[in-house]
N, CA, C and O of each residue as an XYZ file, in Angstrom:
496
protein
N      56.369      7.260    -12.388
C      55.101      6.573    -12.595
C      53.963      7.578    -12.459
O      53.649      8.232    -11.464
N      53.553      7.566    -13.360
C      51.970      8.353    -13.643
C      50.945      7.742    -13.366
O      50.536      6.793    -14.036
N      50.162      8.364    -11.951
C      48.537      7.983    -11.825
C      47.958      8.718    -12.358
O      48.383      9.873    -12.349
N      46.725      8.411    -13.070
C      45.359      8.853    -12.973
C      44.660      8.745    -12.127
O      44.661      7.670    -11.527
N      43.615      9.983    -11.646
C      43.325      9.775    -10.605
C      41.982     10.918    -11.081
O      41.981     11.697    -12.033
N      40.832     10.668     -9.988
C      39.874     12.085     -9.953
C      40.646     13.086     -9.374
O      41.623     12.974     -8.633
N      39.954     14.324     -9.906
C      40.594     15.470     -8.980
C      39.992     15.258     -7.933
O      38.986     14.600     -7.667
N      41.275     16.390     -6.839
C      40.931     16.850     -5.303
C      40.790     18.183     -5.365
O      41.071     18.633     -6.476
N      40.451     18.983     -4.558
C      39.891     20.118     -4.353
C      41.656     20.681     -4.723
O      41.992     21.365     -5.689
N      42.580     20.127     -3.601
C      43.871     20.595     -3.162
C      44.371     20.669     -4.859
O      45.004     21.669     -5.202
N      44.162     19.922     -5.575
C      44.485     19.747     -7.287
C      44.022     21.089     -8.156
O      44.392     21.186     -9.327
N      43.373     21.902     -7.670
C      42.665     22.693     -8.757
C      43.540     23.840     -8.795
O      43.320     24.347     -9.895
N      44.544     24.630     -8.104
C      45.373     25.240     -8.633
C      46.259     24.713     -9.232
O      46.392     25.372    -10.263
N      47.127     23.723     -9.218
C      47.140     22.716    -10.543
C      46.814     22.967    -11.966
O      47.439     23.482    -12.893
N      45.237     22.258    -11.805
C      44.576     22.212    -13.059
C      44.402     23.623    -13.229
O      44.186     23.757    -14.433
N      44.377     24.711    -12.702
C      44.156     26.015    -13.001
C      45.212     26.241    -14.342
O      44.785     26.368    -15.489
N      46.609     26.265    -13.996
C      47.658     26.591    -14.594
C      47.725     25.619    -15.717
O      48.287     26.054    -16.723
N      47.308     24.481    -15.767
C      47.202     23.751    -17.019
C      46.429     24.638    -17.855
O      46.916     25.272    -18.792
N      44.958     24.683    -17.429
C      44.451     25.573    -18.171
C      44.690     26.587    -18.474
O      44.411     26.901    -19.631
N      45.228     27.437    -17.712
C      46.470     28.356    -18.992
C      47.526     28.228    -19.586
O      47.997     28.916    -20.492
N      47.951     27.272    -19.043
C      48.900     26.344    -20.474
C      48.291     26.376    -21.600
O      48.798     26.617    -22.696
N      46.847     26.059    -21.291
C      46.450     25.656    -22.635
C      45.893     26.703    -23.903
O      46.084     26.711    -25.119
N      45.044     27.640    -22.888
C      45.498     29.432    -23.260
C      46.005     29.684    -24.219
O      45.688     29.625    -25.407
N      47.238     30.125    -23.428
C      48.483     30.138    -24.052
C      48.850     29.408    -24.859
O      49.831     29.910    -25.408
N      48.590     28.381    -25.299
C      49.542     27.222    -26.199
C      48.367     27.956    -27.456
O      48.789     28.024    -28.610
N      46.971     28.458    -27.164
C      45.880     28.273    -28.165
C      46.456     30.104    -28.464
O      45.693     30.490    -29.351
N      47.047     30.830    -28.244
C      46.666     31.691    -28.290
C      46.003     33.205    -27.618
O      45.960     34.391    -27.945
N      45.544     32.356    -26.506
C      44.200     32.676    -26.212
C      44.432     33.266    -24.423
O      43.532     33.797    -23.774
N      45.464     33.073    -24.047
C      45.612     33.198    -22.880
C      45.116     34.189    -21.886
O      45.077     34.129    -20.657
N      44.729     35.161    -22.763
C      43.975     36.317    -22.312
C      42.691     36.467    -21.302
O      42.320     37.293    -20.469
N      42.153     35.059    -21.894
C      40.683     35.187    -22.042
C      40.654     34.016    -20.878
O      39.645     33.317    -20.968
N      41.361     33.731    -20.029
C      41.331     33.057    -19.115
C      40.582     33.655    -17.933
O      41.381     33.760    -17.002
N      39.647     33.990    -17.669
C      39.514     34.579    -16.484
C      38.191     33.578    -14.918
O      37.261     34.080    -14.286
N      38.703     32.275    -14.866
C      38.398     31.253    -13.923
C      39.272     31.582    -13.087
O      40.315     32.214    -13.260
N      38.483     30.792    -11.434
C      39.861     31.377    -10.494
C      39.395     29.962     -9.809
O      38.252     29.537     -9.976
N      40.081     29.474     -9.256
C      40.148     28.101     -8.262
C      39.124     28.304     -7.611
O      38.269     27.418     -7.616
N      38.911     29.444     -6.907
C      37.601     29.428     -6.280
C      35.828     29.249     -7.208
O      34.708     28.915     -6.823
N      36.184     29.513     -8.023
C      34.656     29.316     -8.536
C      34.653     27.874     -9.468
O      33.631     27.362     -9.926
N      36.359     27.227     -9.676
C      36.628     25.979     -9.819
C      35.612     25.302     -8.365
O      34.512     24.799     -8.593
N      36.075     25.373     -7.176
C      35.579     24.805     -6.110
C      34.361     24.721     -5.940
O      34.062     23.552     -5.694
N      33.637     25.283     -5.947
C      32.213     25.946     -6.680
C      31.863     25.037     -7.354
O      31.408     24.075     -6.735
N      31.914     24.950     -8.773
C      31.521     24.389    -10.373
C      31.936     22.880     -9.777
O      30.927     22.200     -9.589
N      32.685     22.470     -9.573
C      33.226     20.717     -9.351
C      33.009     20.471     -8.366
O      32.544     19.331     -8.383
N      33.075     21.114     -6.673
C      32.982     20.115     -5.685
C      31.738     20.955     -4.912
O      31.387     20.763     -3.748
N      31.293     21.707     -5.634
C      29.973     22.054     -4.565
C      28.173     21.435     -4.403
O      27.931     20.234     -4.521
N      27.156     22.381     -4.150
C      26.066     21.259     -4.417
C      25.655     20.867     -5.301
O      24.741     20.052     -5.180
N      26.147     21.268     -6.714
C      25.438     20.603     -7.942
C      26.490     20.957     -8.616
O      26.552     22.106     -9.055
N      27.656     19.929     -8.859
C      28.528     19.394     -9.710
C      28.519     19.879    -10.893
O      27.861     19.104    -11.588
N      29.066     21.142    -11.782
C      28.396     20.851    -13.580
C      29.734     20.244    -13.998
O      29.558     19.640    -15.056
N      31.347     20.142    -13.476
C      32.479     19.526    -14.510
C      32.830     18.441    -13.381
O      32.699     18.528    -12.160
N      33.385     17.245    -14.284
C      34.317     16.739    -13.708
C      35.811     16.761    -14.412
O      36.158     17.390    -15.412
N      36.651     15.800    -13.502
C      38.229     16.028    -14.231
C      38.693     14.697    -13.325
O      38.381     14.112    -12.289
N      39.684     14.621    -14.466
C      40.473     13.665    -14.220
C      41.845     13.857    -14.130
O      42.070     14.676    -15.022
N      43.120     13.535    -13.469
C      44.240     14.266    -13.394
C      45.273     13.481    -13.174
O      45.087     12.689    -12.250
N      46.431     13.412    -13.765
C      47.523     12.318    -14.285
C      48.924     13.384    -13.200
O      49.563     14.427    -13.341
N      48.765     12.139    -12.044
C      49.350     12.716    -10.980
C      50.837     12.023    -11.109
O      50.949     10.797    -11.083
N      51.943     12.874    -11.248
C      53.451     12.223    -11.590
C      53.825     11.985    -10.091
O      55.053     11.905    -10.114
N      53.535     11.879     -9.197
C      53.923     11.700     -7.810
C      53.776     12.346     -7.017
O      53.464     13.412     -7.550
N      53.784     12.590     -4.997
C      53.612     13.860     -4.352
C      52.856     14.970     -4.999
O      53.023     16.184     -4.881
N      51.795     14.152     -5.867
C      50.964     15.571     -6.176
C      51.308     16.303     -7.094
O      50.511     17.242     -7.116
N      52.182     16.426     -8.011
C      52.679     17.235     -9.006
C      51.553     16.812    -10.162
O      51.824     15.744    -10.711
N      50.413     17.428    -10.594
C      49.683     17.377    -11.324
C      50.615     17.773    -12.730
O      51.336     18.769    -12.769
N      50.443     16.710    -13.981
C      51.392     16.909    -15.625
C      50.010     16.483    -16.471
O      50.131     16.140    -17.647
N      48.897     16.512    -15.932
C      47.478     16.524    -16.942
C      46.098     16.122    -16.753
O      45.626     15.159    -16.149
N      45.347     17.424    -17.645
C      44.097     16.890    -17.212
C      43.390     16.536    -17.824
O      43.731     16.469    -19.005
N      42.028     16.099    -17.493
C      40.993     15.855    -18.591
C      39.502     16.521    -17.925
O      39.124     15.898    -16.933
N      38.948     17.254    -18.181
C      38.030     17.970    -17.712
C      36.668     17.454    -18.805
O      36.676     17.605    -20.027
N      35.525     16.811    -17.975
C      34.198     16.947    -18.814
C      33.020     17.145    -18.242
O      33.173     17.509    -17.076
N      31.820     17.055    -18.587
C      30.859     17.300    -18.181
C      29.924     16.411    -19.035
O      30.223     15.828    -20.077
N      28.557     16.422    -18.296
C      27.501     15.587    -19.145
C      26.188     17.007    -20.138
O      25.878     18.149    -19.797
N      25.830     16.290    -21.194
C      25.042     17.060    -21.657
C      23.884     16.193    -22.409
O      24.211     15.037    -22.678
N      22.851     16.519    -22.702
C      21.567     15.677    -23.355
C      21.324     15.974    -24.649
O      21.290     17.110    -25.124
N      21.068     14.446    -25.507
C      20.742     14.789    -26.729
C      19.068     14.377    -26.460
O      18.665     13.448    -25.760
N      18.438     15.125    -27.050
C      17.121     14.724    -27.283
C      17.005     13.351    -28.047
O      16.455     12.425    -27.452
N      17.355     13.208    -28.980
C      17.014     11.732    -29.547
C      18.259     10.565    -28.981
O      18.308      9.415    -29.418
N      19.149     11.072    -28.018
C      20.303      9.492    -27.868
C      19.976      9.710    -25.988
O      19.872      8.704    -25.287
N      19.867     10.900    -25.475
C      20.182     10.497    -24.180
C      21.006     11.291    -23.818
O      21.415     12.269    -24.445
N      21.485     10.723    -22.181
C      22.867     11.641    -21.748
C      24.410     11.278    -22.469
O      24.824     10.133    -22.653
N      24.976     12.254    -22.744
C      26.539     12.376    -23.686
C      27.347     12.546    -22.444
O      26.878     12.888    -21.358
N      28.672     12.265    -22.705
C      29.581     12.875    -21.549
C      30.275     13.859    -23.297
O      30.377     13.642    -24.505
N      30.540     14.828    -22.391
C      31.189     15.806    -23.375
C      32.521     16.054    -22.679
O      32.487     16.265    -21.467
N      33.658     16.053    -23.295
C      35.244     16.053    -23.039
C      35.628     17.585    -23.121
O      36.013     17.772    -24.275
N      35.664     18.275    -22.696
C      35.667     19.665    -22.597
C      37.208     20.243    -22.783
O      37.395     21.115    -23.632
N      38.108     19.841    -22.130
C      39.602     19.794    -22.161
C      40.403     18.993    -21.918
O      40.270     18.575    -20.768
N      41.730     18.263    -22.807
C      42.584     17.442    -22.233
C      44.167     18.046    -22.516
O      44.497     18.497    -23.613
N      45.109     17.974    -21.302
C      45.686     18.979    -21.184
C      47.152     18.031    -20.625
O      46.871     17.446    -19.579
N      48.472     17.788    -21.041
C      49.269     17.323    -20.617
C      50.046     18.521    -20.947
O      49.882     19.155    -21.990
N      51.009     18.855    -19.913
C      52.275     19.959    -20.025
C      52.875     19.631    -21.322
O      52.364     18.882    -22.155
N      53.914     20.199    -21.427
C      54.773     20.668    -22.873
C      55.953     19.181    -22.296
O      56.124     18.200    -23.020
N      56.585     19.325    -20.993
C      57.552     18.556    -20.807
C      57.354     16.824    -20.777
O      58.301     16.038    -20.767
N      56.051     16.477    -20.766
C      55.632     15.626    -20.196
C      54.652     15.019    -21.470
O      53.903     14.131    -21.063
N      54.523     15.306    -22.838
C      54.366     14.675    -23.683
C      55.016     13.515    -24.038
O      56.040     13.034    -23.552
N      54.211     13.049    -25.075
C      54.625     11.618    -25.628
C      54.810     10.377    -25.096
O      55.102      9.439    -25.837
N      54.643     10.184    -23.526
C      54.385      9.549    -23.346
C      52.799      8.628    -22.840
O      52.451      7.796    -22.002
N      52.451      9.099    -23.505
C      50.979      7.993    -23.329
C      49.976      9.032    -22.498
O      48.756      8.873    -22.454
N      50.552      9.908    -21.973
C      49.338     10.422    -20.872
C      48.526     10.833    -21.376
O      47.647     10.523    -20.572
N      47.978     11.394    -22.221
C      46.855     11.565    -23.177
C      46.241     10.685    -23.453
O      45.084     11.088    -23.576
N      46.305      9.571    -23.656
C      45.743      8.480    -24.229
C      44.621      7.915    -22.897
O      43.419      7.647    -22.885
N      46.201      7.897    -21.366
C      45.525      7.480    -20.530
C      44.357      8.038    -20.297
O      43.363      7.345    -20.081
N      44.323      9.344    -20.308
C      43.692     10.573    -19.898
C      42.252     10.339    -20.516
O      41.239     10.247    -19.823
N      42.275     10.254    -21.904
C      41.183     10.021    -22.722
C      40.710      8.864    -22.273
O      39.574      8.782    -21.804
N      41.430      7.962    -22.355
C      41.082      6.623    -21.844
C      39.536      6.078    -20.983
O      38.505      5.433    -21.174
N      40.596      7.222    -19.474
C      39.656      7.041    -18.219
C      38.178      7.941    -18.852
O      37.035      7.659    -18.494
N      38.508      8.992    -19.797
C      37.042      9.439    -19.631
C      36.064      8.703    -20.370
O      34.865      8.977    -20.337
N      36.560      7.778    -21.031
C      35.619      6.543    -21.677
C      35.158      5.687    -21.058
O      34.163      5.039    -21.382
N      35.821      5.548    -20.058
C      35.361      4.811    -18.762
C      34.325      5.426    -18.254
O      33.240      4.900    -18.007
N      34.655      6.669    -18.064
C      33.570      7.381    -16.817
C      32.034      7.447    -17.635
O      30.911      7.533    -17.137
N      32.439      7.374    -19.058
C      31.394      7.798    -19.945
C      30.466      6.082    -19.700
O      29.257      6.051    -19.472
N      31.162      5.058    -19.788
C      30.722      3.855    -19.452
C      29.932      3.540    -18.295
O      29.021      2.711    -18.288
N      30.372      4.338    -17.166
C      29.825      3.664    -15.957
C      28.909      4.353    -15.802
O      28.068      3.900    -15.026
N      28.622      5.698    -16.411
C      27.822      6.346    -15.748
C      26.605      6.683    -17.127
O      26.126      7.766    -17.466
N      26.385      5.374    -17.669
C      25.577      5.068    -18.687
C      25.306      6.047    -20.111
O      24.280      6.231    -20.767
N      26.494      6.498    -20.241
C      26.308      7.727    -21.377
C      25.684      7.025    -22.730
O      25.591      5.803    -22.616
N      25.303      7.482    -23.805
C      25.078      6.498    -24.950
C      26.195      7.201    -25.880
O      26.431      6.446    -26.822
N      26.774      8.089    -25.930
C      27.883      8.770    -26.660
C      28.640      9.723    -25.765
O      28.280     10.116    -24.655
N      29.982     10.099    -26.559
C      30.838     11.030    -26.308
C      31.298     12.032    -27.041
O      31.858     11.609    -28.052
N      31.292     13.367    -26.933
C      31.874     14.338    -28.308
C      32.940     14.740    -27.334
O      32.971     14.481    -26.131
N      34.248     15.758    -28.405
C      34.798     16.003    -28.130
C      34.960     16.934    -29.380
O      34.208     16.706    -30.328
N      36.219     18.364    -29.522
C      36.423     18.964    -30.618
C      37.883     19.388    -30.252
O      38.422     19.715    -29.195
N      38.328     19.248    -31.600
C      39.806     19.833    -31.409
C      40.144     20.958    -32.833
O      39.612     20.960    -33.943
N      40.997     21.664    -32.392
C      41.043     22.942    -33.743
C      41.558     22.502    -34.554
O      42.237     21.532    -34.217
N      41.591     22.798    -35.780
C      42.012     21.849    -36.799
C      43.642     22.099    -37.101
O      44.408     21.393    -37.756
N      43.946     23.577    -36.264
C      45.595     23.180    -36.406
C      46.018     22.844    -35.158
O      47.107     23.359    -34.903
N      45.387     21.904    -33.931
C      46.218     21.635    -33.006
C      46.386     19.861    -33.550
O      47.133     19.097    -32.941
């Protein structure tokens, strides 16, 4: 059984390695150079710029994330922007993506967004 859940601090080496999953899956793995600590920083310190959401398979074994942040359009307002969504290789197909996306439509809801963007490469 898969929760969704907000991240915890204890979660971000976790989500670290997703994010070079994802790297890697793009190519790109190189160019990774975030470290949990300035994760801790950016998400749980005095001025918040990401949040995330994280699809916990039990005891904590983090299998996906969803990372966003808010940004302003001059003519609509505040956006939540979807920055990364990230389920392991083993742990596809079943729905966790969806959930994943899901909750950030939620978050985009409660916390009065008037839109959401998101971008994906055109060969993923």
């Amino acid at each position: 059984m898969v929760t969704i859940r907000t991240v915890e601090k204890t979660d971000l080496p976790q989500v670290l390695a997703l994010i070079q999953e994802l790297a890697d899956y793009e190519k790109a793995g190189h160019e990774v150079d975030n470290t949990v600590a300035r994760m801790e920083i950016d998400g749980f310190g005095e001025n918040p710029v990401f949040g995330c959401f994280v699809a916990d398979k039990g005891q904590g074994e983090i299998v996906g994330i969803a990372i966003y942040y808010y940004r302003y359009s001059t003519w609509k307002g505040k956006w939540l922007y979807l920055e990364d969504i990230v389920v392991t290789e083993s742990e596809r197909g079943q729905g966790i993506g969806k959930r994943l996306f899901d909750q950030v439509i939620e978050k985009g809801l409660e916390t009065d967004c008037t839109g959401m963007m998101w971008q994906v490469l055109d060969w993923n």
